[in-house]
C-alpha positions in Angstrom: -75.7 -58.1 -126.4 -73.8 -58.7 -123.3 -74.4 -62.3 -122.1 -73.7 -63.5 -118.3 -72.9 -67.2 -118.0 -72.4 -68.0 -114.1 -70.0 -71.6 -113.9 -68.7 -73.6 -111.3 -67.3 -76.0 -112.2 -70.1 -78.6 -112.5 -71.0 -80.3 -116.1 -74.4 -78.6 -114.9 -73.2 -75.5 -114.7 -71.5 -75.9 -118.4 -74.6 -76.9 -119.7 -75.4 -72.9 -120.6 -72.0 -72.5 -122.6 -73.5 -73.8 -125.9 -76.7 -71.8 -125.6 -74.6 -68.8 -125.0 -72.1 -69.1 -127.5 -74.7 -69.9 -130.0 -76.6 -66.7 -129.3 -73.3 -64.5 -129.1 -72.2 -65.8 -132.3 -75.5 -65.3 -134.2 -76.5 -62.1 -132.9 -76.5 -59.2 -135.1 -75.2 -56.9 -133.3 -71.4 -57.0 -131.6 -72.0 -59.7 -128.4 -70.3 -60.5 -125.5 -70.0 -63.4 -123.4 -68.9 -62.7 -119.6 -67.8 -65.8 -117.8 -68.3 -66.0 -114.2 -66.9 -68.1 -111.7 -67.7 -67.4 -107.7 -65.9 -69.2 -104.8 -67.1 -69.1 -101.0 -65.3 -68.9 -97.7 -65.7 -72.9 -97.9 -63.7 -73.0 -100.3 -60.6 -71.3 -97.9 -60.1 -73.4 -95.3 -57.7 -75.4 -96.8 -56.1 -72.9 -99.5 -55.7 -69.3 -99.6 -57.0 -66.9 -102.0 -54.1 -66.3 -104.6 -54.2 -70.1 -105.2 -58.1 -70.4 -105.4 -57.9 -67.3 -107.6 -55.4 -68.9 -110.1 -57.1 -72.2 -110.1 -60.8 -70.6 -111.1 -58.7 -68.3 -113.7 -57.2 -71.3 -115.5 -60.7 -73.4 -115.5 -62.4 -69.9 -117.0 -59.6 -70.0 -119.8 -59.8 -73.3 -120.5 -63.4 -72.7 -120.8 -62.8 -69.8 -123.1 -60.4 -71.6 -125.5 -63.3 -74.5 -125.7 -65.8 -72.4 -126.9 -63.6 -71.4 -129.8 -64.8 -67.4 -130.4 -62.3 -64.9 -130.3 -61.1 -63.9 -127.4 -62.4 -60.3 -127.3 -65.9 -61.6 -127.5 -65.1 -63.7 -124.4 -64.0 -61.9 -120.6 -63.5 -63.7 -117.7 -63.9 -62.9 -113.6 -63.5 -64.6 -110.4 -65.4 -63.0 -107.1 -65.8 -64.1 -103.9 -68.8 -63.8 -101.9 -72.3 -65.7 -102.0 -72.8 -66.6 -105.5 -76.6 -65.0 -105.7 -75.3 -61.6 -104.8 -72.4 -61.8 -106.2 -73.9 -63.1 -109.4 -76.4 -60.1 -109.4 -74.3 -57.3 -108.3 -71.6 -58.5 -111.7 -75.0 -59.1 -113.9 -76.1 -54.9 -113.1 -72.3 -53.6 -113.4 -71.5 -55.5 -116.5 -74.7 -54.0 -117.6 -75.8 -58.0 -118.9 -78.3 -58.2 -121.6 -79.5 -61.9 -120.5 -78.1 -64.3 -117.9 -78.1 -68.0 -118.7 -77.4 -70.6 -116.5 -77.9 -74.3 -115.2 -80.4 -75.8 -112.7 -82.1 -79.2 -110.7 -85.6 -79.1 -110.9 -86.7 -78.2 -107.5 -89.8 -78.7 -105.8 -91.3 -75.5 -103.5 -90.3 -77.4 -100.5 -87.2 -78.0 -101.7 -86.3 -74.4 -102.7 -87.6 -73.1 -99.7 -85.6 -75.2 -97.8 -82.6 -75.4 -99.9 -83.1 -72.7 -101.9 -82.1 -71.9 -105.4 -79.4 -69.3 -106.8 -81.0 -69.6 -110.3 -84.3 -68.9 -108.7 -82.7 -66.0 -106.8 -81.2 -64.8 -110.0 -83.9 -65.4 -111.9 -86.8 -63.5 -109.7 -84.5 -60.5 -108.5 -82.3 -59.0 -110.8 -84.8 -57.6 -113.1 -82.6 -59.3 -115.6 -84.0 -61.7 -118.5 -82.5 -64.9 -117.2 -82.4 -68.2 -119.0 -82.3 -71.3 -116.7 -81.9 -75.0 -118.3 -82.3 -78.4 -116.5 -80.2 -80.8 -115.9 -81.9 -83.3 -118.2 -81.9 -80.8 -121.0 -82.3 -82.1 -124.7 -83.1 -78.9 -126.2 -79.4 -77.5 -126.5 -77.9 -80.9 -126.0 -79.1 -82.3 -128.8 -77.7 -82.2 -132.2 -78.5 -81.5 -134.9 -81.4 -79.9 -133.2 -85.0 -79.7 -134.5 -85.7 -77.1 -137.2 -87.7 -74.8 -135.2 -87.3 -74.1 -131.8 -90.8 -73.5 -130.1 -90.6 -70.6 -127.6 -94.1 -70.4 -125.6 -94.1 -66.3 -124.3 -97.4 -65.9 -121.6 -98.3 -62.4 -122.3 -99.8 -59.7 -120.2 -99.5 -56.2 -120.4 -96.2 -55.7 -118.0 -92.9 -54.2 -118.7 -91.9 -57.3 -117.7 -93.4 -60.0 -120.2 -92.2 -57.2 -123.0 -88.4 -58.1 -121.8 -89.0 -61.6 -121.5 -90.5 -61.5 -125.6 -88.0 -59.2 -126.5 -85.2 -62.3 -125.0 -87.5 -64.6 -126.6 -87.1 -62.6 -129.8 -83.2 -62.7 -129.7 -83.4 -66.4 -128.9 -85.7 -67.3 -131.5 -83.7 -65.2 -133.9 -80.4 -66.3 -133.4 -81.5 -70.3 -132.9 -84.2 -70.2 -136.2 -86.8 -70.7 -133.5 -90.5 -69.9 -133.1 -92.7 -67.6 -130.9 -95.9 -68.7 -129.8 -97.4 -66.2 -127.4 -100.3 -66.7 -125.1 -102.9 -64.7 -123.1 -105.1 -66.7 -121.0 -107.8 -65.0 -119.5 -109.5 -65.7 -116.3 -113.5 -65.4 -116.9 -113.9 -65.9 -113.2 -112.9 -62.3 -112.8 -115.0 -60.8 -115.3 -118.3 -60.5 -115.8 -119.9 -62.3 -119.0 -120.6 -59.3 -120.8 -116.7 -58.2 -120.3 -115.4 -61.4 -122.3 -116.1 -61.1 -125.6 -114.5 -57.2 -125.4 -111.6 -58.9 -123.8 -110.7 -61.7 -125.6 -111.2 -59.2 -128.9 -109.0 -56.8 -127.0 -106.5 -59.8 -126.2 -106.3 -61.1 -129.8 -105.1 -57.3 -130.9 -102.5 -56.9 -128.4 -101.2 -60.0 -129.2 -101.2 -58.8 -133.2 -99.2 -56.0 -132.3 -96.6 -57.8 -130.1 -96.1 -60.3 -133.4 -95.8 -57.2 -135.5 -93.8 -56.1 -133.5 -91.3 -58.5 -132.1 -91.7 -61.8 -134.8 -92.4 -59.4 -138.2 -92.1 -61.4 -141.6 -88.7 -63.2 -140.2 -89.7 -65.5 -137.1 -92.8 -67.1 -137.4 -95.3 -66.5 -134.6 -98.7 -67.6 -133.9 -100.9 -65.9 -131.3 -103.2 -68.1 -128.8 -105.8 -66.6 -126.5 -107.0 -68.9 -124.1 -109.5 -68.8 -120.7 -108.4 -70.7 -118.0 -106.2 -70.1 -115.5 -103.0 -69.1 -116.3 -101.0 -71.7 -115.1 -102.4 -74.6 -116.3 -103.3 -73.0 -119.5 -99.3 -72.5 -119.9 -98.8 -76.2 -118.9 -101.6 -77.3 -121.3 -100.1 -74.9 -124.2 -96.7 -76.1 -123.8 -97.5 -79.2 -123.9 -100.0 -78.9 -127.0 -97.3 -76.4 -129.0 -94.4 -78.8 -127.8 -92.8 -76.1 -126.6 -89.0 -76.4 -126.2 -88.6 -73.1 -123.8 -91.2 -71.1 -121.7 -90.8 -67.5 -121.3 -92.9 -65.5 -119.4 -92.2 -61.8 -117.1 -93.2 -61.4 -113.2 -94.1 -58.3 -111.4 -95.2 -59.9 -108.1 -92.6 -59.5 -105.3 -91.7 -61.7 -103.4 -91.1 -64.0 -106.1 -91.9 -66.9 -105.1 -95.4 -66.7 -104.3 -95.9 -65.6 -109.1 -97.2 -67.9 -112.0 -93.4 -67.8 -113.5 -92.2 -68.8 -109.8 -94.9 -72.6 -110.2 -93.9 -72.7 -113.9 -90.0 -72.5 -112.4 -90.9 -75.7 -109.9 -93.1 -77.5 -111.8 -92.6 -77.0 -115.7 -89.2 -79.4 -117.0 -88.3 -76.9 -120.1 -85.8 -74.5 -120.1 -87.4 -71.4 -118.5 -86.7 -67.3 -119.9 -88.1 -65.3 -117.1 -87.4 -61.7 -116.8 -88.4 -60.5 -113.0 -88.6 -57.6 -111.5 -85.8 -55.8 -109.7 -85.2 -55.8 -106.3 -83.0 -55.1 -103.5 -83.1 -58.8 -102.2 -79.7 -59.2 -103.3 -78.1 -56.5 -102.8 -75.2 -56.3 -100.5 -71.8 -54.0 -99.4 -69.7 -53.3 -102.2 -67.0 -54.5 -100.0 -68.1 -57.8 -99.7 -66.9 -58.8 -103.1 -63.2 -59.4 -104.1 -62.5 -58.7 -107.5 -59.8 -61.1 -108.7 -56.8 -59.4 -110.8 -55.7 -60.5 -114.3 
């Protein structure tokens, strides 16, 4: 597993080390953590670009020596550009398994008129991507609870598979949970349709706990009708949920469930989006700094 970890400097920003390093280090397979630090034309007026490139080089080692792995389970870069794009375009070449990274709560007024990179990241990469808050207690705290309660809202896209498949990893590697939820919407059916689906809704969700939880991470399966949203805020609440995860197909991404669960839900959020080229950008736009 290949693990992007954006940083800039910020104790926000640092908040997705100790999920990161946790998950590297208790991964089966051989992981990698990529640290990734991004400076902006800003951030030149007063210095030139050999200096800001040695200064963001030193921070990213210092980071690397706190984390304590060994150092070929750890890599470093320093880009220039916007940090969104820039963020994406390293997440697709370095072939990232999951991003994680740090962010405000933001209302939908405030990210449309601010904007947000982890809600950028987050809805156009097509890239599972782990975003925490700022007031997180769920990887701040220690010792931590003995189960960590993942919530996974299930439907039938490629899309909530990848975000259950991160889930699984997370669950795995953290001794956490999976609780995964379908919540059907009997507005759109007609009552005869119901009981078929909810049947149909209960076996799909079987399978996926087969599948993804087996006999080592203990999962429970809800089906629910109600709206989708507030059946995931009611179930998170109810399940005490520690992290939400949930896929989106609808483009743009702002206007999806996971997009009002992003705004309005103060858990870490897993959301694996659909890719796009929203971010995409010149090749030549981005400096690759040198060892």
């Amino acid at each position: 597993m290949r693990i992007l970890v954006p940083l800039d400097g910020t104790p926000l920003s640092e908040l997705a080390l100790t999920p990161a390093a946790e998950l590297a280090s208790h991964t089966p397979d051989r992981s990698e953590i990529v640290l990734l630090n991004v400076f902006t034309t800003s951030e030149l007026v007063s210095a030139e670009v050999g200096a800001v490139i040695r200064d963001r080089r030193e921070y990213l080692e210092w980071i690397r020596q706190t984390l304590r792995m060994p150092d070929d389970m750890v890599d470093i870069a320093v880009k220039f550009g916007v940090p969104a794009q820039v963020i994406a375009a390293t997440a697709r070449r370095q072939k990232a398994d999951l991003i994680i990274m740090a962010s405000h709560v933001l209302s939908e007024i405030e990210s449309t008129i601010w904007g947000s990179v982890a809600e950028a990241i987050a809805g156009n990469t097509g890239i599972p991507t782990l975003v925490l808050r700022s007031d997180d207690l769920v990887f701040s705290s220690s010792p931590r609870q003995e189960h960590l309660t993942i919530l996974v809202a299930m439907d039938h896209s490629p899309q909530a598979r990848a975000a259950l498949q991160s889930a699984q990893q997370l669950a795995r590697a953290l001794d956490g949970k999976l609780v995964l939820l379908q919540a059907l919407d009997h507005i759109r059916m007609e009552p005869a349709a119901c009981a078929v689906a909810e049947e149909t809704a209960k076996m799909f969700l079987g399978e996926m706990a087969r599948a993804y939880g087996g006999s080592t991470i203990p999962t429970e399966c809800l089906v629910v009708w109600g709206d989708p949203l507030d059946e995931i805020a009611t179930q998170a609440q109810s399940t005490h949920a520690d992290i939400i995860a949930l896929g989106t197909h609808d483009i743009p991404f702002s206007s999806s469930v996971p997009a009002h669960v992003f705004h309005t839900m103060n858990q870490p959020v897993l959301i694996a989006g659909t890719p796009t080229d929203a971010l995409a950008f010149p090749v030549s736009d981005m400096l690759q700094a040198q060892p």
